[in-house]
C-alpha positions in Angstrom: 21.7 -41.1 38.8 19.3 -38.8 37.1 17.0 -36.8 39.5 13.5 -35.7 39.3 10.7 -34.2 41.4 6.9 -33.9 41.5 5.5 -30.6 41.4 2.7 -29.9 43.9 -0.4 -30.0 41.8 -2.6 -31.5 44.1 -3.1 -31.2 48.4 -3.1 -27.9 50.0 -0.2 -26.3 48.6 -1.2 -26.7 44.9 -1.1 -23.7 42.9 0.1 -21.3 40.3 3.2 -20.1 42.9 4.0 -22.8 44.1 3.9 -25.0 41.0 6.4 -21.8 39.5 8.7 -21.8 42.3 9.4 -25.5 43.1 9.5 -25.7 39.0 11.8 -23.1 38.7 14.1 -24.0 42.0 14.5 -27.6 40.8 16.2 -26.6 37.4 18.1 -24.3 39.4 19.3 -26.9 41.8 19.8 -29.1 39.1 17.1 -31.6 38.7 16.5 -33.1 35.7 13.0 -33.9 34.9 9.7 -32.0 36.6 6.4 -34.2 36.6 2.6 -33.8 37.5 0.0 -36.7 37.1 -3.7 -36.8 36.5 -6.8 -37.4 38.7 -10.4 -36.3 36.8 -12.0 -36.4 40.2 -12.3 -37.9 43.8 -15.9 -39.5 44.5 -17.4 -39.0 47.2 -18.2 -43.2 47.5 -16.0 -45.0 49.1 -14.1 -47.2 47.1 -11.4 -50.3 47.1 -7.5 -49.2 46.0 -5.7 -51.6 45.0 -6.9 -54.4 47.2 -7.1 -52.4 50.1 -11.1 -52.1 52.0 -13.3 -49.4 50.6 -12.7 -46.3 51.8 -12.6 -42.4 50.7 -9.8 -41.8 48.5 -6.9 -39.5 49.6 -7.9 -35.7 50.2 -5.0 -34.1 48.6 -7.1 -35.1 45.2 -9.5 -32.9 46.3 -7.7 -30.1 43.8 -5.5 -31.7 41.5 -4.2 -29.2 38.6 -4.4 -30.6 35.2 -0.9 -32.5 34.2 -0.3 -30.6 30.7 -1.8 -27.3 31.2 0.3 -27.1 34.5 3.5 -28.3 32.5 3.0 -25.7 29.1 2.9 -22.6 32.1 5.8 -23.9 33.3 7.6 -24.4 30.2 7.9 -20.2 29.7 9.3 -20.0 33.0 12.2 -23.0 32.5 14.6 -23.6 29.4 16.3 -27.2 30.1 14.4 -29.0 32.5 12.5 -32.2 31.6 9.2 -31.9 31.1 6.7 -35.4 32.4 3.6 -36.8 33.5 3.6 -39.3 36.1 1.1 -40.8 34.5 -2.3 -39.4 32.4 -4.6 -41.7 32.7 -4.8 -42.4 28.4 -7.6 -44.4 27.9 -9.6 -41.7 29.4 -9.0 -39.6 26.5 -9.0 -39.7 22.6 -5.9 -40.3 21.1 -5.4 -37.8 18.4 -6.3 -35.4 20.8 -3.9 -36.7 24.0 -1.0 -36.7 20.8 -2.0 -32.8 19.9 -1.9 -31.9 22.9 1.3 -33.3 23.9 3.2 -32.4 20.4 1.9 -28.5 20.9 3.7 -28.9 24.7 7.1 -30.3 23.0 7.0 -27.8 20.6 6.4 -25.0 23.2 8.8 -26.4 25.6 11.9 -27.0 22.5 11.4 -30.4 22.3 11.1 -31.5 26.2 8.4 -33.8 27.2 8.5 -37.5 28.7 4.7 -39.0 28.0 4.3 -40.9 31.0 1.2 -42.7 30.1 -1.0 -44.9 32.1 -4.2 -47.0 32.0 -6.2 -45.6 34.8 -8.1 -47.9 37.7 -11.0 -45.8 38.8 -14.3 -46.9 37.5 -16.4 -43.9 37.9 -13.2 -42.1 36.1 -14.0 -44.3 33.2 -17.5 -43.8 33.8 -17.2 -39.8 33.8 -15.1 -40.1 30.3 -17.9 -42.8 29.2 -15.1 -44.8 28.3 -15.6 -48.9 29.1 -13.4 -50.3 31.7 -13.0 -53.6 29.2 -10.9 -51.3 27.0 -8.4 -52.1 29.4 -5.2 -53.6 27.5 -5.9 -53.9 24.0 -7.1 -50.3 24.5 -3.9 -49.2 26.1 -1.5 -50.4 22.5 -4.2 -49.0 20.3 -3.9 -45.4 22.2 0.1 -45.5 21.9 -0.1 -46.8 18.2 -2.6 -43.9 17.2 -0.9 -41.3 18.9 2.7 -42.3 17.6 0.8 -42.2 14.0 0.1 -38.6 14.5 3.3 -37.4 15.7 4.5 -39.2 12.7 4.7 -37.9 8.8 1.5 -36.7 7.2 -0.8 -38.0 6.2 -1.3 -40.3 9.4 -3.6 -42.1 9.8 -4.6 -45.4 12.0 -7.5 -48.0 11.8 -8.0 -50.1 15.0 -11.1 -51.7 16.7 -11.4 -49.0 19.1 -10.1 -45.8 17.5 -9.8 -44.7 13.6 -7.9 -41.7 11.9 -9.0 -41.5 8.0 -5.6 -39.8 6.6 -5.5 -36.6 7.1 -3.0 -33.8 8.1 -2.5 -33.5 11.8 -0.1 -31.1 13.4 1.6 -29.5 14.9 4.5 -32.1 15.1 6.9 -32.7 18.3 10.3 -31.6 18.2 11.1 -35.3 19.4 10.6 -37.5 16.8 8.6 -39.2 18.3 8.4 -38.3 21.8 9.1 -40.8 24.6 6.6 -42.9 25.9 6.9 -44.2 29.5 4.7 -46.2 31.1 3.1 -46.7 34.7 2.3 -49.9 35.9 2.6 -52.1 39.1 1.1 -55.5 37.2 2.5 -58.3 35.3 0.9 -57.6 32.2 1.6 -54.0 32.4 5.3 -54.7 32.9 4.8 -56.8 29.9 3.2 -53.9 27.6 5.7 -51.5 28.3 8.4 -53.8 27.4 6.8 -54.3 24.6 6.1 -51.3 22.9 7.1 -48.1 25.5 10.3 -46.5 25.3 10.7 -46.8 28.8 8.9 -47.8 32.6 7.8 -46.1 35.5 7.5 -48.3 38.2 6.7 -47.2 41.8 9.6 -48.2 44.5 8.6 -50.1 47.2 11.9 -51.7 48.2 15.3 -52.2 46.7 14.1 -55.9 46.2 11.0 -55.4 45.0 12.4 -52.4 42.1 15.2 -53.9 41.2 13.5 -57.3 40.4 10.6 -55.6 38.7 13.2 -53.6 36.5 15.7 -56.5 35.9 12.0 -58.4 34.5 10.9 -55.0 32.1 14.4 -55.7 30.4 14.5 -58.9 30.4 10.8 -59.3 28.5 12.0 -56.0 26.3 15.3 -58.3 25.3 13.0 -61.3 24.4 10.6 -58.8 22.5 13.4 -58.5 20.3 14.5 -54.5 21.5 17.5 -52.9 22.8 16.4 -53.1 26.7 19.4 -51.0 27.5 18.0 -48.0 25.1 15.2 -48.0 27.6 14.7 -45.7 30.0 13.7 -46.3 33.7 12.3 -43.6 36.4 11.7 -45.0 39.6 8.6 -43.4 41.5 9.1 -42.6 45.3 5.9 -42.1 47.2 7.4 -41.4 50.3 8.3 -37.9 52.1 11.7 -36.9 52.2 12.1 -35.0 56.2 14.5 -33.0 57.7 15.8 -35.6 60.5 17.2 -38.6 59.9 14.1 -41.6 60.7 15.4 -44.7 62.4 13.6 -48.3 62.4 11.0 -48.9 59.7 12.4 -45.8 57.1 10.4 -46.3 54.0 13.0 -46.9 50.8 13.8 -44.0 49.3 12.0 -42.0 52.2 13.7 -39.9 55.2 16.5 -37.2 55.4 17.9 -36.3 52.1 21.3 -37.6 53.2 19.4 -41.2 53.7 18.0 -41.0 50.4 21.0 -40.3 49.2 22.2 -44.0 50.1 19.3 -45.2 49.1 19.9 -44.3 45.3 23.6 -45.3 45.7 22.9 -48.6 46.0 20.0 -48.8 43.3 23.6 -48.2 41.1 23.9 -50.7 38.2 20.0 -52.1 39.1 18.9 -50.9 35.9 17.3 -47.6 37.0 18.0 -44.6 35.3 16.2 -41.8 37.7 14.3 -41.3 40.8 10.8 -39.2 40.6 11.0 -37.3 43.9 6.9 -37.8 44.0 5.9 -36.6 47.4 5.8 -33.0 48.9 4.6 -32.7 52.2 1.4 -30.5 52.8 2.3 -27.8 54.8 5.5 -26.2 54.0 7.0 -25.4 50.9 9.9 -23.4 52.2 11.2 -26.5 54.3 10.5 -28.8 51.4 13.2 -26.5 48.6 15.8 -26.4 51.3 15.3 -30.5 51.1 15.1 -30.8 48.0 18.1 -28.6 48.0 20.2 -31.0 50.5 19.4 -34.1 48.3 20.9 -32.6 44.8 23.9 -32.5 46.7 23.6 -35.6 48.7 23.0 -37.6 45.4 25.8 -35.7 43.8 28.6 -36.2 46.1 27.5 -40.0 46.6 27.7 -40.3 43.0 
């Protein structure tokens, strides 16, 4: 099982250090992916996530380092590690510009990106980009149609009911032809559009139950699309804290010591997932979470 981690580009120990040392530790220790994620802004309104009553949303957006920038600094400092975004928020931003920007990263980087794209959920982020909420969906397979036109030959060009490119020239061009495009989503539909037309899904975990359904159903719809669902790749998103002691009754999946994590992925085996997005560091000590991050590499390894 492939391994990857968050770096901490939001909550109080975001910054240029940090972001370097956790970057360069985890190619070091042998990770093989490093990911950041986007977030324009945190209102100051309360507001409803995801079904939940209205409330502030999270501090730890208070500073949250933009997702490419962040990843082309640390592409000088690494040479192998995977390079991914857990997820930009696409509709929030015009294609041709989203694709430049990630070709110029693959080309920096030697060909090492993972577009992990998603649609977004915040209105007043859609507001702020004075993009319309309603774009939602059709919006979402116009965006990865325009941008895989520009990473392709020249002239590209695309005409669609929300975005046009009159032929032109655009480069530069990514190393990867084309570069992989992952998406996020927790809803039926979503699940649906990425087996559809994304080289691979980024789910959150929950629960063994809940992933391994929810990925056994992205390649089952990908099959009946007509695609290869086992050329599709899979990175499971953990949201929960790894610790240094062992927790006991009510562990989150995919949460506790690094040794309990450990089991955790060795049973997600054969489920379909290809890699586990270590997508929480805690807030208050980053030498405690390396030596962690340190003890699961190994955990994972000699489990495998």
């Amino acid at each position: 099982m492939r391994l990857g981690v968050q770096l901490p580009t939001s909550g109080a120990l975001a910054g240029p250090a940090n972001i370097a040392r956790v970057a360069k530790e985890a190619e070091r220790l042998g990770y093989d992916s490093v990911w950041t994620y986007e977030r324009l802004l945190r209102p100051m309104a309360e507001i409803s996530m995801f079904g939940a009553p209205p409330a502030r949303i999270p501090e730890t957006y208070r500073l949250t380092y933009e997702p490419l920038e962040t990843l082309s600094y640390v592409a000088g400092m690494t040479e192998t590690v995977k390079l991914g975004t857990s997820v930009i928020d696409a509709l929030l931003h015009p294609p041709i510009v989203l694709a430049r920007r990630f070709a110029t990263l693959d080309q920096l980087s030697g060909g090492r990106v993972i577009a992990g794209l998603g649609q977004g959920w915040m209105p007043q982020e859609f507001e702020a980009a004075n993009v319309p909420m309603k774009r939602m969906g059709a919006g979402m397979d116009e965006v990865v149609a325009a941008m895989r036109a520009c990473w392709g030959p020249d002239p590209a060009e695309y005409q669609g009911r929300f975005y046009k490119i009159e032929a032109s020239e655009v480069n530069p061009k990514p190393v990867q032809q084309p570069i992989p495009v992952l998406f996020g989503s927790t809803t039926p539909a979503g699940i649906a559009r990425a087996a559809r037309i994304a080289d691979g899904f980024n789910p959150i975990a929950f629960s063994p139950e809940q992933l391994t359904e929810t990925v056994a159903t992205f390649r089952r719809l990908a099959t009946e699309a007509g695609r290869d669902a086992a050329a599709l790749t899979v990175v499971a998103r953990a949201n929960v804290p790894l610790t240094d002691d062992p927790i006991g009754e009510g562990r989150p999946f995919l949460g506790g010591s690094p040794e309990q994590v450990a089991e955790d992925v060795a049973r997600l085996e054969g489920s379909g997932v290809d890699e586990i997005l270590v997508a929480s560091i805690r807030q208050t000590d980053i030498d405690l979470e390396l030596r962690l991050l340190d003890r699961l590499r190994k955990a994972v390894g000699s489990s495998a």
